[in-house]
PAKEVO-222799 format. One record per residue (C-alpha): residue in one letter; x, y, z. Coordinates in steps of 0.02 Angstrom, whole numbers, padded with zeros to 5 digits, always signed. Example, Ala and Ser with C-alpha at 12.3 -4.5 7.8 and 13.67 -1.06 7.14 Angstrom:
BEGIN
a+00615-00225+00390
s+00684-00053+00357
***
This chain:
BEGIN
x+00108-02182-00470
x-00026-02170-00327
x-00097-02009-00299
x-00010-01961-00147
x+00142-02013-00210
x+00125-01885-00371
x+00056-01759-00235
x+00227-01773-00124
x+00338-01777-00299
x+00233-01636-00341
x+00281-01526-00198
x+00440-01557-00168
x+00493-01523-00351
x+00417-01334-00321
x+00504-01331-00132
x+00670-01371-00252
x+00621-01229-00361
x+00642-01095-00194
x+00812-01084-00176
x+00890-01065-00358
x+00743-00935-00391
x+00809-00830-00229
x+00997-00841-00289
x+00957-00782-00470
x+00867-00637-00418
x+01005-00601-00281
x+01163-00612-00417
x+01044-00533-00544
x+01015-00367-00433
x+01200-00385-00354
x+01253-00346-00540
x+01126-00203-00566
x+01176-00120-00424
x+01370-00121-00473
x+01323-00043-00646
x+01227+00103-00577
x+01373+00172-00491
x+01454+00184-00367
x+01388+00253-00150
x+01527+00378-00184
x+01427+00470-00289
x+01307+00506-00195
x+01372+00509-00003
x+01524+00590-00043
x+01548+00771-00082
x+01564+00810-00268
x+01736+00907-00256
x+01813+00770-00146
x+01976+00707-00178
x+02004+00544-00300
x+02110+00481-00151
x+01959+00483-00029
x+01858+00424-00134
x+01965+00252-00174
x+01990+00241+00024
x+01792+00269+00030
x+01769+00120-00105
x+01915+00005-00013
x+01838+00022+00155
x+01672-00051+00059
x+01748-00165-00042
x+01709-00088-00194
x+01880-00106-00272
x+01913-00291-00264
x+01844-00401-00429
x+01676-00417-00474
x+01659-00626-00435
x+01756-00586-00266
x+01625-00467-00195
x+01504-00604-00255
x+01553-00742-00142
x+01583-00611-00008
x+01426-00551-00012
x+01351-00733-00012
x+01492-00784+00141
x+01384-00642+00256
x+01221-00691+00210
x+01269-00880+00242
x+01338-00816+00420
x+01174-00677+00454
x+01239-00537+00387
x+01164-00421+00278
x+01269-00297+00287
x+01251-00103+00350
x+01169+00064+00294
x+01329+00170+00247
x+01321+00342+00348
x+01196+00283+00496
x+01322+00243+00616
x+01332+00041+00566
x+01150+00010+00567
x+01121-00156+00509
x+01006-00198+00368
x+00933-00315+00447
x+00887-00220+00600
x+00815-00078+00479
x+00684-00213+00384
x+00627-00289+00551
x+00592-00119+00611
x+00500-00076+00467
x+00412-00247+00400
x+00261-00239+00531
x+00195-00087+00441
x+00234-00141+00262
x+00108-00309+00318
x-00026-00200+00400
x-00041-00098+00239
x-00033-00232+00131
x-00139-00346+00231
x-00279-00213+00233
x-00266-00190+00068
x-00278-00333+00007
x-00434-00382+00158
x-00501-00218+00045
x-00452-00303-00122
x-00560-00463-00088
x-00710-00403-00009
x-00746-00262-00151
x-00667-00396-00290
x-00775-00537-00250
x-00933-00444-00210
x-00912-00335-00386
x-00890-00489-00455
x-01032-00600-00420
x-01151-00448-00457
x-01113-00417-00597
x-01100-00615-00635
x-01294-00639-00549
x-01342-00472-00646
x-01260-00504-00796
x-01256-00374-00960
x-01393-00279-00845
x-01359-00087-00814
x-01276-00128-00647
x-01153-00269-00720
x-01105-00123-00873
x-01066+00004-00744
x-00965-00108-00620
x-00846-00167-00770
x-00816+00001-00840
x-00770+00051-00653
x-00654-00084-00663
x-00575-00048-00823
x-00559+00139-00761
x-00476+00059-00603
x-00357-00080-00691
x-00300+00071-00817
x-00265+00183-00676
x-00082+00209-00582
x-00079+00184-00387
x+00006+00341-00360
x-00156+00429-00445
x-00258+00339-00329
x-00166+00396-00172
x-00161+00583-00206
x-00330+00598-00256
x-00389+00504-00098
x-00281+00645+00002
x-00351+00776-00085
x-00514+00741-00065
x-00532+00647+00111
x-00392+00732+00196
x-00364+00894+00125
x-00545+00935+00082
x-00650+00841+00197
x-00518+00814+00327
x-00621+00629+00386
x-00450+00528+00373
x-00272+00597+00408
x-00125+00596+00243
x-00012+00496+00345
x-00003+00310+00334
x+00081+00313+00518
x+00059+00413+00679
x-00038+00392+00840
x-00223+00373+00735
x-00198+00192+00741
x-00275+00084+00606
x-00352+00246+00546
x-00201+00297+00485
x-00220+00157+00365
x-00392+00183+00288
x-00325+00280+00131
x-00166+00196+00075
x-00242+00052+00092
x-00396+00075-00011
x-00269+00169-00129
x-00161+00008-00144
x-00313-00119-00140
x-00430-00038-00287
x-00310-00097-00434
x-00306-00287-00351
x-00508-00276-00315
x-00550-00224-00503
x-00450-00389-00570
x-00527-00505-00434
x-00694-00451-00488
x-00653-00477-00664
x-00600-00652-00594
x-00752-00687-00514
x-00857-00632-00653
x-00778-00737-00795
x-00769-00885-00694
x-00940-00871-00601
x-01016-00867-00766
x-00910-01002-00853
x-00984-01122-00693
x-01159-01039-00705
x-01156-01127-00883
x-01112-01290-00851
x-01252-01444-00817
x-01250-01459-00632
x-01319-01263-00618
x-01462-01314-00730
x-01504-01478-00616
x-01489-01375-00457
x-01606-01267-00521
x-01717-01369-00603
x-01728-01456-00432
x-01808-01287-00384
x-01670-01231-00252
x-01670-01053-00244
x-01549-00942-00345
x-01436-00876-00217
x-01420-01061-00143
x-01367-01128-00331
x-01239-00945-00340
x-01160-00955-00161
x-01159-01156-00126
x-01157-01237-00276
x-01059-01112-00419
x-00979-00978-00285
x-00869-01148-00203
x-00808-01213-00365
x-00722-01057-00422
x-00588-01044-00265
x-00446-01116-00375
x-00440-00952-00479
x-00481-00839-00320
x-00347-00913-00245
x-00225-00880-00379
x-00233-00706-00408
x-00286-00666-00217
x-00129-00734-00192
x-00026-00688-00309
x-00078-00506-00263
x-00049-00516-00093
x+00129-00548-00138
x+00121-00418-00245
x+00076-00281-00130
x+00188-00358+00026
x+00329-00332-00123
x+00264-00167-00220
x+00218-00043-00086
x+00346+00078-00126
x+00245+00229-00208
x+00109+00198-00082
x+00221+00222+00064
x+00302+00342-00013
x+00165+00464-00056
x+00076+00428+00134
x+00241+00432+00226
x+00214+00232+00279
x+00381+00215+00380
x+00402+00032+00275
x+00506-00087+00191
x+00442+00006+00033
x+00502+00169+00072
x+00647+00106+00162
x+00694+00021-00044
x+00648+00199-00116
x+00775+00285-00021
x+00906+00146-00028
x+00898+00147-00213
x+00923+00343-00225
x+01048+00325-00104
x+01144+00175-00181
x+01164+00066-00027
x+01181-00097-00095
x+01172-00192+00053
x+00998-00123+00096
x+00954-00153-00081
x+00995-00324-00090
x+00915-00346+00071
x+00745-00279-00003
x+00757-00388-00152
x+00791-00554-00036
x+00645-00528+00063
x+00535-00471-00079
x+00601-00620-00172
x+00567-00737-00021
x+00396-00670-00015
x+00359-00701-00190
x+00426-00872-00195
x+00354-00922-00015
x+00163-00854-00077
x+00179-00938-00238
x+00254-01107-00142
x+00068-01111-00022
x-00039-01043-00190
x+00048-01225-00263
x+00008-01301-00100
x-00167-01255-00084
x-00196-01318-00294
x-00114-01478-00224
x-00268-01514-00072
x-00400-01420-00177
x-00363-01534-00329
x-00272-01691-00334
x-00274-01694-00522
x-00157-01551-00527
x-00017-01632-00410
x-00059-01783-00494
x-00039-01720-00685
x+00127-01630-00612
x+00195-01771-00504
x+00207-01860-00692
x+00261-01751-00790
***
């Protein structure tokens, strides 16, 4: 098989992989969701009547066989639907994630634009200045910041720059503009930045080892031309995986982040759909965090494919 042959078999065997990943994760929470309980719990008064409460759980379709609200739920989506938020005057779903989805990608956009920069630099330090004081100090940051839960992050970051100093506001939204965004998104990007350095480092070193370093600089180029043209190029396949993979991450996990800034976004928008058991905004969350996952993992699988040609090759035949 020719090598753009493998390359095509190659992609189109992981664009077959999108669709039965989405549907498993869809039945998967649609099952979840019916053993937690039932919306009656929780939107209807505790001393109401068992007969309101079946009319409240016919009107939803809560009452008719597992496998039938299955394919009825599937029948909607096929047509558009995604269903309503129960007590909001028929608000769609859909409507309610397009309203909130620009804010969940500014945050995690930032954050991850955050991620990279600090990652990478970190990184190739403490690669260039390796077991010095500097390179000791950077990794135990990293550790500290790996170990650490986001939620930590965020409250100390109030605390200390909005309640104390009073530079930045606690908000994630309101009329400061991209201000606003400064500390959730350094509170969601220092986890990601800590593992991209540790990235960079291991493989910056694993290329500064390797033959071609010691020709390029026993041609006498200077250092920083052998780090940053000849080793800093040939490390972009692992960049690009877990750069990546955590940008789909945070477009996906920005629920405590929003939550403890008040970020009006799809992450907060899950939070309170979960407490409030509407399953049709929950499964709405998981489809497009689900989408997103697949779709970043789908380019990450693209981008191996151009960068390499021996991986599409080596999984065109296989």
């Amino acid at each position: 098989m020719n090598l753009m042959g493998a390359m095509l078999t190659y992609l189109v065997k992981r664009v077959c992989l999108v669709v039965p990943t989405i549907l498993v994760v869809l039945v998967a929470t649609f099952l979840l969701l019916r053993a937690s309980g039932s919306p009656a719990d929780v939107l209807l008064d505790k001393n109401v009547t068992a007969e309101r409460r079946a009319d409240f759980e016919h009107a939803l379709g809560l009452d008719r066989p597992m496998h039938v609200q299955v394919v009825d739920y599937f029948a909607r989506l096929a047509r558009g639907d995604m269903g309503t938020v129960y007590g909001s005057s028929g608000t769609s779903v859909a409507r309610e994630i397009a309203r909130r989805l620009p804010n969940t990608i500014k945050l995690a956009v930032a954050a991850m634009l955050i991620a990279s920069a600090v990652g990478i630099a970190a990184g190739l330090l403490c690669a260039v200045r390796r077991n010095s004081v500097l390179d000791v100090t950077l990794r135990f940051i990293t550790f500290c910041f790996i170990s650490t839960p986001v939620f930590w992050f965020g409250i100390m970051l109030i605390f200390v720059f909005a309640y104390l100093l009073g530079w930045l506001p606690a908000s994630g939204t309101g009329e400061e503009g991209w201000v606003a965004l400064v500390l959730p998104a350094v509170a969601l990007g220092l986890r990601p930045a800590a593992f991209i350095a540790r990235v960079t480092r291991s493989s910056m070193l694993d290329e500064m080892s390797k033959d071609y370093v010691r020709t390029a600089r026993a041609k006498g180029l200077p250092e920083h031309t052998v780090v940053l043209r000849h080793v800093f190029r040939n490390i972009w396949i692992p960049l690009v995986t877990i750069i990546g993979g955590d940008l789909g991450s945070l477009l996906g996990g920005t629920m405590i982040t929003e939550t403890i800034f008040s970020v009006n976004g799809v992450g907060r928008f899950a939070v309170s759909s979960v407490l409030n058991r509407q399953y049709d905004a929950v499964m709405g969350v998981a489809l497009l965090w689900a989408a997103i996952f697949v779709v970043v993992n789908l380019l990450i699988d693209f981008a191996y494919a151009f960068a390499d040609p021996r991986i599409a090759f080596e999984g065109g035949a296989s």
